[in-house]
C-alpha positions in Angstrom: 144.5 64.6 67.6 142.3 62.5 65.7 140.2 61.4 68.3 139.7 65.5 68.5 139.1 65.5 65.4 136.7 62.7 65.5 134.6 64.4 68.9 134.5 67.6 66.6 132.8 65.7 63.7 130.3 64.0 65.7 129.6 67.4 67.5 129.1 69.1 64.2 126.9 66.3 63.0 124.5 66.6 66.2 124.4 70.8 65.7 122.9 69.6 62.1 120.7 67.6 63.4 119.5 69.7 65.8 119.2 72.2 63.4 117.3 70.1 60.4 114.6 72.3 58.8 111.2 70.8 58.9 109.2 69.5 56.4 106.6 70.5 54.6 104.4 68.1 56.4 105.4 68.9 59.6 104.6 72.6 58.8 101.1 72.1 57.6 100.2 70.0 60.6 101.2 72.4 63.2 99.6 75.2 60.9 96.8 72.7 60.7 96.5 72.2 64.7 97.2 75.9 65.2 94.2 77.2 63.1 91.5 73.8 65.0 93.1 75.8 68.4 92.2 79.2 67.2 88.6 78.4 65.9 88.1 76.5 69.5 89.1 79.6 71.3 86.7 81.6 69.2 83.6 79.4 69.5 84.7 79.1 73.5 85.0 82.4 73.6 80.9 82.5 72.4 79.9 80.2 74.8 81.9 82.3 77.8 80.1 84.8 76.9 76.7 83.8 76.9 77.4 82.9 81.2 74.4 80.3 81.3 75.9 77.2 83.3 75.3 74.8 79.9 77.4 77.7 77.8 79.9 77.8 81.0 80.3 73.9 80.4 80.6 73.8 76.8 83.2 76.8 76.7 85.1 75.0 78.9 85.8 72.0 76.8 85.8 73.8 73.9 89.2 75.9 76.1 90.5 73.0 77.0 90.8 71.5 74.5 92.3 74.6 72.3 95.1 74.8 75.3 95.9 71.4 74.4 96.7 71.7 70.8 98.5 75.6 71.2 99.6 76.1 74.7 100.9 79.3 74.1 97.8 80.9 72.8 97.3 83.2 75.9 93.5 84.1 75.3 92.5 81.3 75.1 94.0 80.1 78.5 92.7 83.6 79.6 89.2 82.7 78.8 90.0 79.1 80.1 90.9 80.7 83.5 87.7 83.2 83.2 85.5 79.8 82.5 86.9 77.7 85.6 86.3 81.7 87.8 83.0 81.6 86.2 82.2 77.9 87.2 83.6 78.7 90.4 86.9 76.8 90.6 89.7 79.3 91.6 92.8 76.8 91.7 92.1 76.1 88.0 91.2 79.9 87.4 94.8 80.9 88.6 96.6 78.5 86.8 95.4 79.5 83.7 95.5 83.1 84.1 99.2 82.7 85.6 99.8 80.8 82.0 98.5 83.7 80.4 100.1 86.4 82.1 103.4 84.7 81.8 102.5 84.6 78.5 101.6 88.3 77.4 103.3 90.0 79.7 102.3 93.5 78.7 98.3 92.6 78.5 96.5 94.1 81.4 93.3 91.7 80.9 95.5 88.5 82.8 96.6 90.5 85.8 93.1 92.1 86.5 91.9 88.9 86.2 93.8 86.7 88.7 94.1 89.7 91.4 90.4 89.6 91.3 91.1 85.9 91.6 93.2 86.1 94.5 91.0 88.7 96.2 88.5 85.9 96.2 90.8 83.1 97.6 91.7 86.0 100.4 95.4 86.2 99.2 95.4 90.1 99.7 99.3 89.9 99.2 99.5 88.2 95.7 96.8 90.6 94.8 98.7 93.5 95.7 101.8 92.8 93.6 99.6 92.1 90.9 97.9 95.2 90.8 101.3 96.8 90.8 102.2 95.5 87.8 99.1 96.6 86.7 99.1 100.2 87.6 102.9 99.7 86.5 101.5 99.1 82.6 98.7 101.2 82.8 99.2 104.0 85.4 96.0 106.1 84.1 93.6 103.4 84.9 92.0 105.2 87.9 90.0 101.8 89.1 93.5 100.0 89.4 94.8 102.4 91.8 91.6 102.5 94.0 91.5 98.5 94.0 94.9 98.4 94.9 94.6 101.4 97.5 91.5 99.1 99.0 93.9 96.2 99.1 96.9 97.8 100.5 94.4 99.1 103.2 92.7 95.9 103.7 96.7 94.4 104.4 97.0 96.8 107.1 99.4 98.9 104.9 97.6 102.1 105.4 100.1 104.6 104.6 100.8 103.1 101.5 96.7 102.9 100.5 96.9 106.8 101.5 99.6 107.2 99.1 98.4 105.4 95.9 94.6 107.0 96.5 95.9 110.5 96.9 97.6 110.2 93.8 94.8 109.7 91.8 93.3 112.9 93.9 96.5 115.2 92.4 95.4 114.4 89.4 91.5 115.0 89.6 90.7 116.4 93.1 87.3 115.8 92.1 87.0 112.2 92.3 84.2 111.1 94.6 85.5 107.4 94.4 89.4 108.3 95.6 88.0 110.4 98.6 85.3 108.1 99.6 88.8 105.4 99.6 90.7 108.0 101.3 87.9 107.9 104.4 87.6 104.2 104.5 91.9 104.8 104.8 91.5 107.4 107.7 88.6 105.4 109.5 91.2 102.7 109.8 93.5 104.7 111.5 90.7 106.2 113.6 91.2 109.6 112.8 87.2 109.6 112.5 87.2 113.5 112.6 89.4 113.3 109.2 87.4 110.7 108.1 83.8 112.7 108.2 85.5 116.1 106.7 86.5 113.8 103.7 82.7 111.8 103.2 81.2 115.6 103.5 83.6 116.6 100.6 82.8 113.7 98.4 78.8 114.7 99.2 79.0 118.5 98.6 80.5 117.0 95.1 77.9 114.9 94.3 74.0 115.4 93.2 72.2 115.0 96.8 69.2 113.4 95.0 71.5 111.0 92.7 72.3 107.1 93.1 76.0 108.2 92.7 75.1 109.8 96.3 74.4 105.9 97.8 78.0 105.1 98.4 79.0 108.4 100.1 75.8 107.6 102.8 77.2 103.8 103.1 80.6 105.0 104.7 78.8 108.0 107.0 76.5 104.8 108.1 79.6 103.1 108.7 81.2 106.1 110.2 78.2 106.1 112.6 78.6 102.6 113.7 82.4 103.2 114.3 81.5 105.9 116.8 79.2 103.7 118.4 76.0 106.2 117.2 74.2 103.2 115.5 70.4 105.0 115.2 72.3 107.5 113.0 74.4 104.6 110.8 70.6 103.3 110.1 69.8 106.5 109.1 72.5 106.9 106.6 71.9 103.8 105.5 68.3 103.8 104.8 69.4 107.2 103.0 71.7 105.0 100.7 68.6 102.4 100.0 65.9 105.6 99.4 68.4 106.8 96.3 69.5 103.4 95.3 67.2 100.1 96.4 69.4 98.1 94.8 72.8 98.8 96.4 73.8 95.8 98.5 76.6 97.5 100.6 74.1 98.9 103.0 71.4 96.6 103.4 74.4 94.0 104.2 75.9 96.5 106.3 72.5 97.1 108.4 71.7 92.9 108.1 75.6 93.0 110.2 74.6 95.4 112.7 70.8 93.4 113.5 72.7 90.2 113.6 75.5 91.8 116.0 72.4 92.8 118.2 70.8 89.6 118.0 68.2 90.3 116.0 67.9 87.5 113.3 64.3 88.1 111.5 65.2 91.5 110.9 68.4 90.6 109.6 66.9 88.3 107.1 64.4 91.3 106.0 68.1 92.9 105.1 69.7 90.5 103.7 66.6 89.3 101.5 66.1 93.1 100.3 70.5 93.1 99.1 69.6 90.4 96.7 65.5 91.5 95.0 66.5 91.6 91.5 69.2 89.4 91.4 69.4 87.9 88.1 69.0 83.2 88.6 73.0 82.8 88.3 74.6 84.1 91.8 76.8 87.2 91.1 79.7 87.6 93.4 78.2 91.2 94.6 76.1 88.9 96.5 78.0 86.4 97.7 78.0 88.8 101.4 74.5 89.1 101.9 74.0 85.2 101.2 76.1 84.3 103.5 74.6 86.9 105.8 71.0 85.6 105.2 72.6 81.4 106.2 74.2 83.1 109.6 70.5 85.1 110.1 68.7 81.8 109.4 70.7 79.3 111.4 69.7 82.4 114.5 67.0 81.8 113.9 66.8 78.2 114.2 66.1 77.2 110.4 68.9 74.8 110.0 67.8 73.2 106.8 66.8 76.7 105.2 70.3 77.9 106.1 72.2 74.8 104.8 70.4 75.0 101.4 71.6 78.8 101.5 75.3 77.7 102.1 75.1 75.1 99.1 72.9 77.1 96.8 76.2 79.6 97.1 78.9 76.5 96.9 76.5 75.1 93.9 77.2 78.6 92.3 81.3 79.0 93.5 82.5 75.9 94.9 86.0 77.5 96.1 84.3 80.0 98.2 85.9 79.9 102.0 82.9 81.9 103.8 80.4 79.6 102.5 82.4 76.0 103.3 83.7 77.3 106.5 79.7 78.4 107.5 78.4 75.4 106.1 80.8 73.5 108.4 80.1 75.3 111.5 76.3 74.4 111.4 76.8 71.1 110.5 78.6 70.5 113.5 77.5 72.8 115.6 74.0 72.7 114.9 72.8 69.9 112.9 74.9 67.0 114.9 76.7 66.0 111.9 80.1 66.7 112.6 81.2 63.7 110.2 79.7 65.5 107.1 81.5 68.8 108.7 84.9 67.0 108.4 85.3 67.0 104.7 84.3 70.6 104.3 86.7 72.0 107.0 89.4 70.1 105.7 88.1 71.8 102.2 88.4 75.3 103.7 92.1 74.5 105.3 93.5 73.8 101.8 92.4 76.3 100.2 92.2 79.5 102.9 95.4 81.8 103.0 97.5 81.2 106.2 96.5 84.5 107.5 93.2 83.6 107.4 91.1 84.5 110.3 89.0 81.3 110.9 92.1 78.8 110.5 92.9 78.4 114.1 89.5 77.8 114.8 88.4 75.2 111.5 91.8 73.2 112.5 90.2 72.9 116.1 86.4 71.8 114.8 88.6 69.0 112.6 90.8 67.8 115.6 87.7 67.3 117.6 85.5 65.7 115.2 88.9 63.3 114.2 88.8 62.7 118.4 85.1 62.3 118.4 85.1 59.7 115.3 87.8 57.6 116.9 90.3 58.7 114.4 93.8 60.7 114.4 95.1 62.9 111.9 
């Protein structure tokens, strides 16, 4: 019994410990540290928001360093995650905006964020469930629905992009951006008839001299080229430029279509026209019709113009797959220097999904130029 006794003491002695209020001083240093963290996440926030690459840097020590002395300020590691997205590093981009998400469960701004995130790594699935939870919080949000009907559609899961784009039309039947969705969905399937009745709706709807017009003539030009009619999908097309010069989907799409035919020079005269106006810092909109304009050059035999394409783009957004695994391609394929290839396929390996589609062949280019080097894996 005493040694009970005794065990119960000592237990109560720990609780009270455990328990011990803090001091004074320890509550004025952690208000202290918590109020340095908060004026670092507003003056990082400044920086972010000015987007220059000098700003980009600064904002992101300025994050940093504010994560460090609160951890569980969740704007700040939002805005940490934006920064490292901004500066082109995904990895760090998700980790941060997974921190903050976990963090603030019910903000919206964390989940947008790190689908968009995960678009960009090609992780269509972790997007997905993401934008769930998003449409979950905030089931008006009509652009959250269409971006996750796109995805669902893009995984193959077309019903359930029918489904999710549809609803949006219950509610407004009106909505040009939900039908043109709901054609790229029955395209897909091939019900092409079903696809054109839909685009012609979403025209009849819209101003036939407007820019909002554009888009509608991008997915007839696409339309076209699915039916194998590709003088009319240039027709559309060029009808999409006439109202908007400056929207990229369909001088990409026709700079696809000349280099499918072989014709590289005129693909470049595409390409070149997506990306007149582009402001000195590459946007992601573009990020297509550079990578286009590298695969139109290295046609065309300019090997060093296309290389300082590919790194201009990798400069801008290190993590991005198109640009290391096409950089890689024409180093080894085309330049001779598959040693220089090596690091960037092995680059494009760790960080593509599984599902990717140039795996299989990037894990060939780096067994071959391991064999070719005298070296194994």
């Amino acid at each position: 019994m005493k040694t009970l006794a005794l065990c119960a003491l000592a237990l109560l002695c720990a609780c009270a410990t455990a328990q011990k209020p803090k001091t004074r001083d320890v509550v004025a240093a952690e208000a202290a540290r918590d109020d340095r963290a908060m004026r670092l996440f507003v003056d990082g926030a400044e920086q972010l928001a000015r987007g220059t690459p000098k700003s980009l840097a600064r904002a992101e020590e300025l994050l940093t360093e504010a994560v460090q002395l609160n951890a569980t300020l969740w704007e700040a590691q939002y805005d940490l995650g934006l920064t490292f997205r901004r500066r082109g590093d995904l990895e760090r981009a998700r980790e941060h905006l997974a921190v903050a998400a976990e963090l603030a469960p019910q903000a919206i701004e964390p989940l947008w964020a790190l689908a968009e995130c995960e678009l960009a790594r090609g992780d269509r699935d972790r997007a997905a469930v993401l934008l769930e939870k998003f449409v979950a919080i905030e089931p008006a949000r009509v652009d959250a629905r269409l971006a996750l009907a796109a995805v669902q559609r893009e995984r193959g899961r077309l019903d359930e992009a029918l489904t999710v784009a549809r609803q949006v039309l219950v509610k407004d039947p009106r909505e040009t951006l939900a039908l043109l969705e709901v054609g790229r969905i029955y395209r897909a399937r091939g019900e092409l008839d079903v696809t054109e009745l839909v685009l012609e709706k979403a025209r009849a709807l819209l101003p036939a001299d407007s820019k909002q017009s554009a888009p509608v003539y991008n997915e007839l030009g696409l339309l076209a080229l699915t039916r194998g009619d590709t003088q009319l999908a240039f027709t559309h097309f060029a009808r999409a430029e006439e109202l908007d010069a400056h929207f990229t989907p369909a001088h990409v799409n026709q700079g696809s279509v000349l280099l499918r035919a072989g014709d590289y020079e005129a693909a470049e005269r595409a390409y070149r026209a997506a990306l007149v106006g582009e402001p000195k810092e590459i946007e992601l909109a573009s990020l297509d019709a550079r990578i286009g304009l590298g695969i139109a050059q290295r046609g065309q035999g300019k090997y060093r113009e296309a290389r300082a394409t590919y790194e201009k783009v990798l400069e801008a957004h290190p993590s991005h797959l198109p640009a290391i695994y096409d950089l890689a391609v024409l180093l080894a394929d085309f330049m001779d220097q598959g040693k220089d290839a090596l690091p960037l396929f092995e680059r494009y390996l760790a960080g593509a999904p599984k599902t990717d589609s140039h795996r299989e062949s990037a894990e060939r280019y780096v067994q071959d130029i391991r064999m070719a080097m005298g070296s194994t894996p």
